[in-house]
C-alpha positions in Angstrom: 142.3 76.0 89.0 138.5 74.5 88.6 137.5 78.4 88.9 138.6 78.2 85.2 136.8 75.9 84.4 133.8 77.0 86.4 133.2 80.6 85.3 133.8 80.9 81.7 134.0 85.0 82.0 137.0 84.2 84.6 138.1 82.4 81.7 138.3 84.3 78.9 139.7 87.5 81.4 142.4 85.1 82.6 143.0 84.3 78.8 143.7 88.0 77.9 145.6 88.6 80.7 148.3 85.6 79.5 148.4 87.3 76.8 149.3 90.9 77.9 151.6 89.3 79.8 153.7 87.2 77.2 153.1 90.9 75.0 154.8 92.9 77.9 157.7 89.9 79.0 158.7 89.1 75.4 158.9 92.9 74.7 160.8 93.9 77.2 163.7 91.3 76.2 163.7 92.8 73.0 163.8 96.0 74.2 166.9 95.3 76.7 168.4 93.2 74.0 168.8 96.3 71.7 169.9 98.7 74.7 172.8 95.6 75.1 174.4 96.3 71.9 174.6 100.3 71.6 177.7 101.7 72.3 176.5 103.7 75.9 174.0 100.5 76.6 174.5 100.8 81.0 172.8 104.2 80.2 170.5 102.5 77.6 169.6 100.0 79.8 169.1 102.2 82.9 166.6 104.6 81.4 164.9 101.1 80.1 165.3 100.3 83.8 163.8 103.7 84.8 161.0 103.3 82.7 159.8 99.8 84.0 159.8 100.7 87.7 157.6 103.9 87.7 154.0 102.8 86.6 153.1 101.6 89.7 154.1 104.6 91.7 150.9 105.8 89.5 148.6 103.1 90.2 147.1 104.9 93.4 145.7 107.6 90.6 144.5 105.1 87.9 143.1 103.1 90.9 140.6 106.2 91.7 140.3 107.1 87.8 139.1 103.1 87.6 136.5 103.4 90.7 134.8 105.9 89.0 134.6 104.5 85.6 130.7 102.9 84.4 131.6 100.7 82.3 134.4 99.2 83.3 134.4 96.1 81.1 134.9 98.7 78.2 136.9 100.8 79.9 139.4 97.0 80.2 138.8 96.3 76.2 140.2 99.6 75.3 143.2 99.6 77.7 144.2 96.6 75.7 143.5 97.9 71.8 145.2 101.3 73.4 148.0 99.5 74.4 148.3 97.8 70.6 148.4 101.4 69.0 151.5 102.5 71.5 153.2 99.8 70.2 152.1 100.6 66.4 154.2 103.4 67.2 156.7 101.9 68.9 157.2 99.9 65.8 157.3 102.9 63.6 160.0 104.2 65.7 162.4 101.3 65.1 162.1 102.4 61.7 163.0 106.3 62.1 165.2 106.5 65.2 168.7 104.9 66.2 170.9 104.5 69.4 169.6 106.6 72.6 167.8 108.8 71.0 165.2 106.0 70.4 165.9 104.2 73.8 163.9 107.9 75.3 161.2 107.6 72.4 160.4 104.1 73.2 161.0 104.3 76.5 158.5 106.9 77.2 155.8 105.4 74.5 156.2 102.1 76.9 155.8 104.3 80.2 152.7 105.2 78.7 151.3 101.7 78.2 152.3 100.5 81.0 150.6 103.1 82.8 147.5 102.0 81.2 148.5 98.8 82.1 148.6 99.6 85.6 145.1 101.3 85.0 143.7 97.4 83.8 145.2 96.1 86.8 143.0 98.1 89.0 140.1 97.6 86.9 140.7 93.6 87.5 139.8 93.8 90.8 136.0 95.2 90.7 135.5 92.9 87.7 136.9 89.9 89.3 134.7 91.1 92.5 131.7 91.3 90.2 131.7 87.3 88.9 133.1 85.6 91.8 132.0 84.0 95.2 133.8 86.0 98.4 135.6 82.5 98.8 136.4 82.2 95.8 139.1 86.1 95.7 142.2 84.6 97.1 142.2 81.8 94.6 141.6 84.1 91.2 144.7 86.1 92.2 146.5 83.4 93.2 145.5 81.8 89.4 146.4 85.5 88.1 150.0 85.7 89.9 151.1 81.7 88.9 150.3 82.8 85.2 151.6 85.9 85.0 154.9 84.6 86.7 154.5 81.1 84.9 154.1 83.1 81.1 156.5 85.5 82.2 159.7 83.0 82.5 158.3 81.1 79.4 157.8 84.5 77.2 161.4 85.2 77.8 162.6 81.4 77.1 161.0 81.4 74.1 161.4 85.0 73.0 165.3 85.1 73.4 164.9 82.1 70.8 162.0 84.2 68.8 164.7 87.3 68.6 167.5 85.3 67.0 165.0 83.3 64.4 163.6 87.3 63.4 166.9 88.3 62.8 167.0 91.2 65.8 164.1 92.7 63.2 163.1 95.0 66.2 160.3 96.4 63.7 158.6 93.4 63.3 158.9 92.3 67.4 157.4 95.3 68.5 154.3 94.5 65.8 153.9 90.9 67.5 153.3 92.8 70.8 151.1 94.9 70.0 148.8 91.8 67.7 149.2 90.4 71.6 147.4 93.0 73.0 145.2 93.2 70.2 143.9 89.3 70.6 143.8 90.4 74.4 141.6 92.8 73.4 139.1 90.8 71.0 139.0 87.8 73.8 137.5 90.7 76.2 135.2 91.4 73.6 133.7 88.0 73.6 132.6 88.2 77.1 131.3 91.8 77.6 127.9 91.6 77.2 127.5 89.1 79.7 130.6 90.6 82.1 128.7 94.6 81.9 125.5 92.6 83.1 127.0 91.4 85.8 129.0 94.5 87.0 125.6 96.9 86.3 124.3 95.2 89.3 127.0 96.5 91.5 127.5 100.1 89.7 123.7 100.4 90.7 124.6 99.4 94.0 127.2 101.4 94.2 125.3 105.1 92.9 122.5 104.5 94.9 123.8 103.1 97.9 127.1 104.8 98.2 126.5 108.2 96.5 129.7 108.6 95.4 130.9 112.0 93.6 131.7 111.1 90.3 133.9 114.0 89.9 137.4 112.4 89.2 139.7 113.9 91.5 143.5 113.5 92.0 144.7 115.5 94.1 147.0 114.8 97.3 144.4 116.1 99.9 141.9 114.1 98.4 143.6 110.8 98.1 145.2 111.1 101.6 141.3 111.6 102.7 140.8 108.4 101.2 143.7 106.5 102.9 142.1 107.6 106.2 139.1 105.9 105.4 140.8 102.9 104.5 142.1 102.4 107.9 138.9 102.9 109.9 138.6 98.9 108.5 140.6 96.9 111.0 141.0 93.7 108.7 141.9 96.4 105.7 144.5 98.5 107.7 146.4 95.4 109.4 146.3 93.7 105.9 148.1 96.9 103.9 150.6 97.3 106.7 151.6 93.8 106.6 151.7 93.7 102.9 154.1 96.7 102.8 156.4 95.8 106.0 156.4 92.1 104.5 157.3 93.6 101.2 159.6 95.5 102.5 161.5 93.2 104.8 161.9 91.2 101.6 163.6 93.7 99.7 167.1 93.4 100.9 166.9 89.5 101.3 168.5 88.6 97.9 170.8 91.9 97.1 172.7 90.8 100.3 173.1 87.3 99.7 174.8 88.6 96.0 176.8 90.4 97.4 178.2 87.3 99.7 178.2 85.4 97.0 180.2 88.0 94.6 182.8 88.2 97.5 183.1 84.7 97.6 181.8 84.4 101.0 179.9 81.2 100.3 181.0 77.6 100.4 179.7 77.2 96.6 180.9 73.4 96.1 183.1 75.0 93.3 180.2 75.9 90.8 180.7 79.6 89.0 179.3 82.4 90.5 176.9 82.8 87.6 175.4 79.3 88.0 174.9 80.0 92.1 172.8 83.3 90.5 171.0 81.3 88.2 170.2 78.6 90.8 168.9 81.1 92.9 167.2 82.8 91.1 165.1 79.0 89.6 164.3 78.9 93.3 162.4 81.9 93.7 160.4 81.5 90.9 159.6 77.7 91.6 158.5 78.8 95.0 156.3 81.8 94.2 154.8 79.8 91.3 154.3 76.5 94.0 152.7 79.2 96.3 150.5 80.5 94.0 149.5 77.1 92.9 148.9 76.0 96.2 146.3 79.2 97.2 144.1 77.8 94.6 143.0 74.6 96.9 139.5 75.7 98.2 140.8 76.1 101.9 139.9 79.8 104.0 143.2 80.9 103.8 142.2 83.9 105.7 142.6 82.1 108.8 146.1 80.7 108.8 147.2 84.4 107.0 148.7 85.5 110.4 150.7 82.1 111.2 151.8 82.1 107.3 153.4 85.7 108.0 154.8 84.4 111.1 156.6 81.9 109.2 157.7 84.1 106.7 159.2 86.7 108.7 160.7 83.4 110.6 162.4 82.4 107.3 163.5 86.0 106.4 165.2 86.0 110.1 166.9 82.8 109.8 168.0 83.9 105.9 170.2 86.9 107.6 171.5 84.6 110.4 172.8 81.9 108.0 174.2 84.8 106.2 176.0 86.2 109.0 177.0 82.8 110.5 176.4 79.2 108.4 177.3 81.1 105.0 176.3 77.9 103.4 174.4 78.0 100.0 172.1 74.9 100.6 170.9 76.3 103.5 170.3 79.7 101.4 168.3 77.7 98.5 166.1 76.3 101.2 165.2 79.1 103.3 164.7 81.6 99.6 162.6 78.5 98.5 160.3 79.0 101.5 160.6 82.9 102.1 159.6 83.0 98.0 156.1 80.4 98.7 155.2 82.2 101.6 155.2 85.1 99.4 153.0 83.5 96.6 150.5 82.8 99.3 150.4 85.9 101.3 149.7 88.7 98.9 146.6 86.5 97.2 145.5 86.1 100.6 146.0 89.6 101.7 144.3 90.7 98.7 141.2 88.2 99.0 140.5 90.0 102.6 140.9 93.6 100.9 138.3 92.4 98.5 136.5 90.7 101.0 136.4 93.4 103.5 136.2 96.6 101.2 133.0 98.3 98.7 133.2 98.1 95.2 133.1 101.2 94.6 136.7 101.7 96.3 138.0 98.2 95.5 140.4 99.9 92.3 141.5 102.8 94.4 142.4 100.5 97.8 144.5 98.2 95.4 146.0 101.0 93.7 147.2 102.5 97.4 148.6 99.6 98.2 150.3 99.0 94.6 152.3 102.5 94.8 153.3 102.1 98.6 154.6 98.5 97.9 156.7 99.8 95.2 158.1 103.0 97.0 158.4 101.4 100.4 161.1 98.5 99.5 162.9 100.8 97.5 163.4 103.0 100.5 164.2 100.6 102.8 166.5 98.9 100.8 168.4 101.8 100.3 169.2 102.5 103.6 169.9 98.7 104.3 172.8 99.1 101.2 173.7 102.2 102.8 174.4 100.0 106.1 176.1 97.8 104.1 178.3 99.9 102.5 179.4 101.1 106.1 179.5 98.1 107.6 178.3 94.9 106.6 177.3 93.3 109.9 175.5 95.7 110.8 173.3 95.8 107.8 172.2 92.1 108.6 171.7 93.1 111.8 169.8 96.1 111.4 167.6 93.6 108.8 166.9 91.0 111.3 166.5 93.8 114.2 163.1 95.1 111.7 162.1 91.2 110.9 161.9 90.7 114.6 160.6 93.6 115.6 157.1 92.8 112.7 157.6 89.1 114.2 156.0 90.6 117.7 153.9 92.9 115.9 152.4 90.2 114.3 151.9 88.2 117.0 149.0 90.9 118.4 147.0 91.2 115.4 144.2 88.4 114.5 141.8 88.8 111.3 138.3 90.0 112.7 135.5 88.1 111.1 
């Protein structure tokens, strides 16, 4: 945490992103809050549901679109006053439309910004590369993941209080989002002179050393051109395969252990099935947030990254066996707790060696790869786990612990190159 006090640009960057993400969290419980009450809200709230997953699957295209930007500190400072005009409009809409029909006309106008947010999340990483030591990557996204899950929780504590005090006035709540992103915005502002002095050094570097094309281009041949570079790195390949397997291998972790616990296969010490959810669910977030607290100790985490998957695949491995055998909740709370703070410290660490091992000029693009596989991947393989499971459940844990072992060896031959 001293890099915030340290670096005053971090600072202010770190501040705007707090504040996107209490705009986008306190929205979103607004949003799903109206969906609740309409008449066909499991549709509603599926489309919502629809709406929120798909950004990412874009960020390998706003990733290349933010390599080849200039300037990107302007390029950030209008994402964020864009983002306050969607929801202008979103606003507006409350106003003229009713039921599902405005569900599709929000839902699309908050596709939209989130695909622009998506776009400011790749722009993040050659801006954060631009004012920061090498040792210092790790930490800023550890900083950036503990406050965006730390704001998150509290944005929809407070907002679910915030809805009831406005009266469900949906009008108004979509207005306070967009002033969030707004303020977002002007805090930008206060740094960008000093920020675009910084990263002109490196576009410099980047046009005369690199010679890049700046022609913008998005098509499949072209990106899959640039995934084959990425993996001529050693330290870069091993570090997006582990970051989607891990991701991956995650995925089914929690789904199966509801489904236990709806069937009543857990000793629960008699508490409701709704408070074992809830308990869980704490868990997770308490040990992401501990993890991503903990990555901001000035230690090269780089070198203990293959014993920390090691120990997370471990976890995940002895979560499915205490499924299949113990069925005991404790047990459960303890192993999530660590599978969930191994997680908070491997993807700040994986994403300190991307930055540390890759150009600027491909830093946006290489993060927005590995954004759209990480969200496409667990989906997949969770599928076919739940398809498994809805066959036979045994042999979806096995199958589960069967992958988990099978990365555990893989694992076991890869070291991080200096």
């Amino acid at each position: 945490m001293n890099l915030l006090l340290k670096n005053k640009i971090y600072r202010f960057i770190t501040y705007s992103d707090i504040l996107s993400v209490i705009g986008d969290s306190f929205f979103y419980l607004a949003f799903l809050t109206y969906a609740s009450t309409l008449e066909n809200s499991a549709i509603a709230i599926s489309i919502i549901s629809i709406s929120e997953s798909l950004p990412e699957v874009f960020s390998m295209f706003t990733g290349v679109y933010a390599d080849k930007i200039k300037d990107k500190a302007k390029a950030d400072i209008y994402s964020n006053f864009l983002r306050m005009f969607i929801y202008f409009f979103v606003a507006i809409s409350f106003l003229i439309f009713k039921n599902l029909t405005l569900v599709i006309i929000v839902s699309i106008f908050n596709l939209f910004s989130d695909i622009v947010g998506t776009f400011s999340d790749t722009l993040r990483f050659p801006i954060i590369y631009a004012i920061l030591e090498k040792k210092d990557f790790d930490k800023s996204v550890g900083i950036s993941m503990f406050c965006y899950y730390s704001f998150d929780f509290l944005a929809k504590l407070i907002g679910a209080i915030v809805i009831v005090l406005l009266n469900y006035n949906y009008f108004v709540l979509s207005n306070i989002n967009a002033l969030t992103f707004f303020v977002a915005g002007l805090i930008m502002l206060k740094v960008y002179r000093k920020l675009k002095v910084k990263m002109d050094k490196f576009e410099e570097t980047k046009e005369d050393g690199e010679k890049e094309d700046e022609k913008i281009d998005f098509s499949l041949k072209k990106n899959l051109k640039n995934v084959k570079k990425l993996f001529k790195n050693e330290n870069i390949k091993k570090s997006i395969i582990f970051s989607c397997l891990i991701s991956a291998i995650n995925a089914p972790v929690l789904p199966i252990i509801y489904v236990c616990i709806s069937n009543n296969d857990f000793y629960m010490f008699g508490l409701e099935t709704v408070k074992i959810l809830s308990i869980l669910n704490v868990v997770v977030l308490l040990g992401v947030i501990l993890g991503n607290l903990v990555i901001t100790k000035d230690i090269l985490w780089s070198k203990y990254l293959q014993k920390i998957i090691f120990f997370q695949l471990f976890c995940i491995i002895l979560s499915f066996l205490n499924i299949l055998f113990l069925k005991e909740i404790i047990t459960t709370c303890i192993l999530l707790f660590f599978v969930s703070l191994n997680n908070g410290l491997i993807f700040p660490i994986i994403s300190g060696v991307l930055m540390n091992n890759q150009e600027y000029g491909k830093l946006a693009s290489t993060v927005g790869f590995l954004n759209t596989v990480e969200t496409i991947l667990p989906v997949c393989y969770l599928q076919v786990i739940l398809f498994i499971l809805n066959i036979n459940f045994t042999l979806s844990i096995v199958t589960s612990t069967i992958v988990a072992f099978c990365s555990v060896i893989y694992s076991l031959n890869w070291k991080m190159k200096e």
